[in-house]
C-alpha positions in Angstrom: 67.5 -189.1 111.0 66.1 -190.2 108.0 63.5 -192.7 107.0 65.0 -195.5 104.9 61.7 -195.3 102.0 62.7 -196.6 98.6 61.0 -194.9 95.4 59.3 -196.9 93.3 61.1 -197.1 90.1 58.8 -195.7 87.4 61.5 -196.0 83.9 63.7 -199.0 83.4 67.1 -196.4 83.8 66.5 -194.8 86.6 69.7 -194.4 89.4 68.2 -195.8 92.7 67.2 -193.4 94.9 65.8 -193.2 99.2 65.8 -191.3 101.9 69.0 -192.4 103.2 70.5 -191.1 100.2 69.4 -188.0 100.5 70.6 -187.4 103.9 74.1 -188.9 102.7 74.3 -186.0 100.1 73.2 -183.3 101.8 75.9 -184.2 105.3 78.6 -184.2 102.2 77.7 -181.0 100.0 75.4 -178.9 102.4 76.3 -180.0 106.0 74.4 -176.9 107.8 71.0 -178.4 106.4 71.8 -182.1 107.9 70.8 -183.9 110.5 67.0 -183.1 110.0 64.2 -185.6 109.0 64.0 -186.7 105.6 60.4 -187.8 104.0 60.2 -189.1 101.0 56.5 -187.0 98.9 54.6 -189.8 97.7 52.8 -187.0 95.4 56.4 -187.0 93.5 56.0 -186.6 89.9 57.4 -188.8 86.8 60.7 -187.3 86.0 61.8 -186.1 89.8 61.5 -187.3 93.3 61.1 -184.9 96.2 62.1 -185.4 99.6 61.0 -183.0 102.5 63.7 -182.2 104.8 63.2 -180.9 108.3 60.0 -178.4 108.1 61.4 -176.0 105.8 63.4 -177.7 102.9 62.8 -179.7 100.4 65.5 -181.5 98.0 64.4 -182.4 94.2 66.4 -185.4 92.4 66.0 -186.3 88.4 64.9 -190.1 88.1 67.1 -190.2 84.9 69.7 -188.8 82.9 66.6 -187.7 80.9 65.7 -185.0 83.5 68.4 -184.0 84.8 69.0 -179.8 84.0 65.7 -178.9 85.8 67.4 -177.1 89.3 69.2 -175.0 87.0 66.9 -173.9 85.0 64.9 -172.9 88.1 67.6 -171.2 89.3 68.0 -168.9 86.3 64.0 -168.1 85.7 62.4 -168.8 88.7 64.0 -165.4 91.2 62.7 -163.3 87.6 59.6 -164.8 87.5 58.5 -165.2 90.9 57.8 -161.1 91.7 55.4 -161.6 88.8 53.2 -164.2 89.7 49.6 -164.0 92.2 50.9 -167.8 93.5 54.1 -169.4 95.2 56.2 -170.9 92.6 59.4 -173.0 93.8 62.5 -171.1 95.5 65.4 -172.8 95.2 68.4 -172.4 97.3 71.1 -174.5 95.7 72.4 -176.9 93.3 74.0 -180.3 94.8 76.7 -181.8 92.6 76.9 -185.8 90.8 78.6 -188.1 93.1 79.7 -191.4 92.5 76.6 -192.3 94.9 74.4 -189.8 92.8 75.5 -189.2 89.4 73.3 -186.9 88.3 73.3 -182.8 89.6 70.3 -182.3 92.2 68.6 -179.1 94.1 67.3 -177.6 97.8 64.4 -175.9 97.7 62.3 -173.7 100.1 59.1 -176.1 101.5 55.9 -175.0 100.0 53.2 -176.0 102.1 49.8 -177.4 100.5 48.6 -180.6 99.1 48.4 -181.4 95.7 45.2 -180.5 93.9 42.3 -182.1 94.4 38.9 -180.7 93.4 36.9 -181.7 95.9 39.1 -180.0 98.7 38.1 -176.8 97.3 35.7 -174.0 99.1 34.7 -172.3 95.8 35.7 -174.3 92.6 34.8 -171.1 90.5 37.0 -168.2 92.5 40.0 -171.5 92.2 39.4 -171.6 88.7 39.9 -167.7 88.6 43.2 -167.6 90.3 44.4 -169.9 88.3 43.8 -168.0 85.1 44.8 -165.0 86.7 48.0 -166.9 87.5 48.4 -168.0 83.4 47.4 -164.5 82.6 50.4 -163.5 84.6 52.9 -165.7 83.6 52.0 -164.9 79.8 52.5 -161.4 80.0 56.2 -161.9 81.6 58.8 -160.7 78.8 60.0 -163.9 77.2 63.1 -162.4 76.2 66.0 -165.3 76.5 63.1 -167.9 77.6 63.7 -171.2 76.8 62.1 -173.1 74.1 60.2 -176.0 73.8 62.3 -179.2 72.6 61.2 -180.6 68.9 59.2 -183.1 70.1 55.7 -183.8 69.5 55.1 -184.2 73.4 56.1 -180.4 73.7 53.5 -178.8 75.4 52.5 -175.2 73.5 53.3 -176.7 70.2 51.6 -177.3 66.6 49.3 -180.2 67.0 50.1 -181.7 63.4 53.0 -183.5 64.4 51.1 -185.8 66.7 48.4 -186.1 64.1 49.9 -190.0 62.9 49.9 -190.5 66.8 46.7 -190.2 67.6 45.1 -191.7 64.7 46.7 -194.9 65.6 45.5 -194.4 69.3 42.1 -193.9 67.9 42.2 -197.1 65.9 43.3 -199.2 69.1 40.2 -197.7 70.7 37.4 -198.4 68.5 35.2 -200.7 70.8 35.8 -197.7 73.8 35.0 -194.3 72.0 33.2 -192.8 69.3 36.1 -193.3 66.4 34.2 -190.6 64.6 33.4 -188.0 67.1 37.3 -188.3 67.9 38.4 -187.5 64.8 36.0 -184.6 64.0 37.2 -183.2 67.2 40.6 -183.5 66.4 40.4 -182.6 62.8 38.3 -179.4 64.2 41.6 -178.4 66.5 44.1 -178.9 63.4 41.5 -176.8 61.5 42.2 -173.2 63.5 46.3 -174.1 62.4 49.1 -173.2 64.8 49.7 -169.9 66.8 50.5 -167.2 64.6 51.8 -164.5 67.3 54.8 -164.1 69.6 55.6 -166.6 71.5 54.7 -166.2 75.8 55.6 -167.7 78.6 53.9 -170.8 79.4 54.2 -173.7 82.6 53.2 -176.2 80.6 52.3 -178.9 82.8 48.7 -177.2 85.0 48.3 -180.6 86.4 46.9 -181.6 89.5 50.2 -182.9 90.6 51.6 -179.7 90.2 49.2 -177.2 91.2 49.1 -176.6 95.6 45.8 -176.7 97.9 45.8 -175.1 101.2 42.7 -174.0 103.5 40.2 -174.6 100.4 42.5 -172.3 98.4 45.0 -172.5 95.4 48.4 -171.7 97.0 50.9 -172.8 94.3 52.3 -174.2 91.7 55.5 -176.3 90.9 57.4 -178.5 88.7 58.4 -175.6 86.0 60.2 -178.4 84.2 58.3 -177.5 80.6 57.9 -173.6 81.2 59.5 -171.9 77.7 58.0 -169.6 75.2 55.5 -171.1 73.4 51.5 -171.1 72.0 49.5 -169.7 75.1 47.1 -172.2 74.6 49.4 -175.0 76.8 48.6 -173.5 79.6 44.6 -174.1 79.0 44.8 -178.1 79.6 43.9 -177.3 83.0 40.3 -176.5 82.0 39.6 -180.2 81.7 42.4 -181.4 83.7 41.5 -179.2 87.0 37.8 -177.8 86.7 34.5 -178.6 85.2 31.1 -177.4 84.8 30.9 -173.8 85.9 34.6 -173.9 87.3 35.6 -174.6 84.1 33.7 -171.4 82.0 34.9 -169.6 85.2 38.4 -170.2 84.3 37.7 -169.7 80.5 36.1 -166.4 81.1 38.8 -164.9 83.0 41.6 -165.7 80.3 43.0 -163.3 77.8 42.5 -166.2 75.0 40.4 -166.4 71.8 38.1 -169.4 70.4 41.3 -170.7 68.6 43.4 -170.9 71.4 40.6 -172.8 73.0 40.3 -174.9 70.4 44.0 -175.8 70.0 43.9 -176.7 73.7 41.2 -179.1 73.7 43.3 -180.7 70.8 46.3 -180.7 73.1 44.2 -182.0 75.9 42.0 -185.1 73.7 45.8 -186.0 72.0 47.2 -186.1 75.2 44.5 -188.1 76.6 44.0 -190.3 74.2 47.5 -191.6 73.1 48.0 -192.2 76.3 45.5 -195.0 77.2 46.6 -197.9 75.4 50.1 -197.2 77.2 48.6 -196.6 80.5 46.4 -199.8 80.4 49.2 -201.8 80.7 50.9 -200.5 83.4 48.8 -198.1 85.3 45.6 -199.8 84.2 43.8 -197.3 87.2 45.0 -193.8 85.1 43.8 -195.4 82.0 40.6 -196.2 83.6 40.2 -192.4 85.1 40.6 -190.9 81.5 37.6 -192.4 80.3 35.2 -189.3 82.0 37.9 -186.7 80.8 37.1 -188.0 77.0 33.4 -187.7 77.8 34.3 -184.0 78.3 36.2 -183.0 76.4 33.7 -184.0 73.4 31.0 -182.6 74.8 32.7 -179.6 74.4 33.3 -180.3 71.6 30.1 -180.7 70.1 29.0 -177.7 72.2 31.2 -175.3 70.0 30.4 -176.9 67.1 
């Protein structure tokens, strides 16, 4: 049986998608896993939508054309990287084919159990923040040889910041009356300063977000959505110091990285950019996530003019 939940639509193009659906596709392309109880996972992220199936499955569908290419890309990286890592990663099992229902190719993963991060479910903030890096420290090391690469797009996490320089100016200007215009800027202007990794590229998820990082028991258990994992600057993988901890989690999670000051530095450029072009965006349709940024600014200049 399956629960007839519609997902909210979040882009203008996106195929319609429900629980119903998914337990069409899976009797027609995989019929030994049908039959079972399909929930939609309200924690589902922008470009997919996850549906747990049974207790032990989960199936992963692209909202858009846009996303589509994700299952595969798990299923060529994800078995190599996996023996590597200190924390579950996805496993999936098998790619579902476009239908005339379903145009776009979809994917059946192994459940991961866990909820998605919250820092207040925590037991020790610091010893999460420590797995964590131990995780990035990990994943960086892994031989990048044949990895993907990150699109050319400014959005490209583990890319040079210049290219979203025009951006955020123009976010900056919109928020005059909200932020200190000038303590932005020499923040920003601090981050271009140290110039664009110099070394090999490594291995990099991309997107440490709370959605996408697993809490269990107190404990970091996992992490998912390797959607923007590719060779790239190390520092994209450092957002998560003002996007996951703070205070003494946060140095906790700095001091057990293999990083320098100018990878820091480039990642609190990625993470104040990010931030802050996304606001005027976000306060006209998700006017709460616009509101929530506000403290993440307030941190990420303060360490800011910490450093300074």
């Amino acid at each position: 049986m399956s629960e007839s939940v519609t997902v909210t639509k979040l882009h203008d193009d996106e195929v319609d998608i429900d629980a119903s659906l998914v337990a069409r596709l899976l009797a027609g392309q995989f019929p030994a896993w049908a039959g079972q109880p399909v929930r939609l996972v309200t924690s589902s992220g922008t470009d997919n939508v996850t549906f747990r199936v049974g207790a032990d499955l989960a199936v992963r569908l692209p909202r858009t054309a846009r996303f589509q290419g994700q299952v595969e890309k798990d299923l060529a990286w994800l078995p190599r990287l996996a023996p590597e890592l200190p924390l579950a990663v996805p496993h999936p099992l098998a790619l579902g084919s476009p239908t005339d229902e379903f145009p776009l190719a979809w994917g059946v993963y192994r459940w991961l159990d866990g909820t998605a991060f919250q820092f207040d479910r925590l037991a020790d903030p610091s010893a999460a923040a420590r797995d964590l890096a131990a995780f990035v420290n990990r994943l960086q090391r892994i031989d990048p040889t044949g990895a993907p690469t990150p699109p050319a797009d400014p959005f490209s996490r583990g890319t040079p910041l210049a290219p979203r320089d025009e951006l955020f100016r123009a976010a900056v200007d919109e928020l005059r009356d909200d932020f200190d215009a000038g303590l932005l800027l020499d923040a920003w202007e601090a981050s271009l300063a140290v110039g664009p990794w110099d070394g090999p590229p490594r291995w990099i998820h991309g997107d440490l977000m709370p959605g996408n990082v697993l809490v269990a028991d107190g404990r970091l258990t996992a992490v998912i959505d390797f959607a923007t994992a590719w060779a790239a600057d190390p520092a994209g993988d450092l957002l998560a110091a003002w996007y996951l901890f703070s205070g003494d989690s946060r140095r906790a999670f700095r001091d057990a990285l293999d990083v320098d000051e100018h990878a820091w530095a480039r990642a609190r450029g990625w993470a104040l950019s990010l931030t802050i072009i996304a606001i005027p965006y976000y306060r006209t349709r998700f006017p709460d996530a616009a509101g929530r940024a506000a403290p993440r600014v307030a941190e990420l200049l303060a360490d800011f003019v910490a450093e300074r």
